[in-house]
Every structure is written in structure tokens, then in C-alpha cells.
N, C-alpha and C positions, 0 to 999 in steps of 0.2 A: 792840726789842721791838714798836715800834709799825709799822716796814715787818713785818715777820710778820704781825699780825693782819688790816693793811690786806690783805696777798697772800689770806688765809683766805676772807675776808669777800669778796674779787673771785670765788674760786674755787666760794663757797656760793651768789654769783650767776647766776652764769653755769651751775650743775648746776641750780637750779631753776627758768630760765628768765628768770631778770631782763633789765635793759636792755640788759645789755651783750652779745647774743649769744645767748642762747637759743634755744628753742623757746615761738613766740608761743602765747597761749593760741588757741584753737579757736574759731571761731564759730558761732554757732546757726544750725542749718539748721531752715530751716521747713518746706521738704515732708516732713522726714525726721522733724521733730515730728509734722507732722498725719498722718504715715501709723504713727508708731509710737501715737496717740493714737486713729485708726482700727480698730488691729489689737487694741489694748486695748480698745474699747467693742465689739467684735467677740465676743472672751472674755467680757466680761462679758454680752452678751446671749446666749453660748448656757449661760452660769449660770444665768439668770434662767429660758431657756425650760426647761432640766433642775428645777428646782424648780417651776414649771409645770405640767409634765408629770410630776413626781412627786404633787405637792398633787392633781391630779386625780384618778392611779389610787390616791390614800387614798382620797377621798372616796368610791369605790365599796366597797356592801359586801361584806364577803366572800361571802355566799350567792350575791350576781349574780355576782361573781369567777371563785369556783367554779364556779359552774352545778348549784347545788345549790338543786333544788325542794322547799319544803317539802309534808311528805305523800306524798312518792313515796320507793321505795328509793333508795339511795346508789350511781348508777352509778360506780366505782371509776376507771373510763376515762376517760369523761369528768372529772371532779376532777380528777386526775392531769395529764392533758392541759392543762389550764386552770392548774393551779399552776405546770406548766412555762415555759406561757407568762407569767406573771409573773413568775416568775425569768429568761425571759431578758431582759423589760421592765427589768426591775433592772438587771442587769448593763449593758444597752445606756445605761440611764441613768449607771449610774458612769463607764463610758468616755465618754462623753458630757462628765459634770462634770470629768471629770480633763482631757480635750482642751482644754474653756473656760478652763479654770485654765493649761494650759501658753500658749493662743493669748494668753491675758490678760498669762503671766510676759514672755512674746516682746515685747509691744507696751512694756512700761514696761522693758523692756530698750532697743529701739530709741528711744524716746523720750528714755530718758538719756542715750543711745547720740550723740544730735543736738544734743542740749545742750552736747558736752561731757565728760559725767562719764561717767568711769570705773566 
């Protein structure tokens, strides 16, 4: 009973790397840290510049927005024109944050990637 267990215990070594034959564990690569630690403060600063650059076009009012003078009629065109263009400001801003966020997911992938982990 006791040669069996011994045989088990060589067999659970040697699958998960142990002394006797494995596969050694991996070592840390350092440019492949600093470039996956790169490519994440990369992400994160074009998060930073998308809320930025959203905080700012809040802080305009809407009448400047629009283009909408008080006292004078409501040229329809113009508005129109001018909301467009803020919608496509938006939109250009989401794809923006969603790109920051994958370039950010990329970098602490690579960075794990260098360490080691899986």
C-alpha cells in the first residue's frame, strides 16, 4: 500500500512541476513588465483625457451650445446643426472611453502576461 501511494505522489509531482522533471516555473520579464505597465498608464490617460473633455463640454451652457440668442427668434437650423454636433462629440467620446478601457485591459494583460500568470 505504501509503494502505491509513493508511485501517486511521484506522478502528482512531476504533472505539477515539481523537482523531479517538470516544467520550471517562468521568470519575470522586465521589459515586458514595463511595457505592459506602459500600455496601461497609456489606457488610463486616455480615460482621464475623455472625462476631461466631457467635464468641459458640461460646463458650457446650453444656450451657448445651441446657439441660441436670447431675444431673437429660434433659428431651427442652426439648433439642429449645433445639437448634432454634440451628439457626435458624445459618441466620439464613448468610443474614445471604450478604446482607453480595452488599451488599459491590454496592458495589465501583458503585465501578468510577464510575471508569469496566467
Amino acid at each position: 500500500m505504501d509503494e502505491m501511494s509513493d508511485e501517486l505522489m511521484d506522478e502528482e509531482s512531476t504533472s505539477q512541476g515539481g523537482a523531479s522533471g517538470g516544467i520550471p516555473p517562468r521568470r519575470r520579464d522586465w521589459l515586458g513588465s514595463l511595457v505592459g505597465l506602459a500600455v496601461f498608464l497609456g489606457g488610463i490617460a486616455l480615460i482621464v483625457m475623455v472625462f476631461r473633455l466631457a467635464y468641459d463640454m458640461y460646463r458650457i451652457p446650453p444656450k451657448v451650445a445651441l446657439k441660441i440668442e436670447p431675444g431673437k427668434p429660434l433659428d431651427v437650423a442652426t439648433t439642429v446643426n449645433a445639437l448634432a454636433d454634440i451628439v457626435v462629440k458624445i459618441v466620439f467620446l464613448l468610443f474614445m472611453a471604450g478604446s482607453g478601457s480595452m488599451v488599459a485591459n491590454r496592458g495589465i494583460y501583458l503585465y501578468s502576461k510577464s510575471r508569469g500568470r496566467h
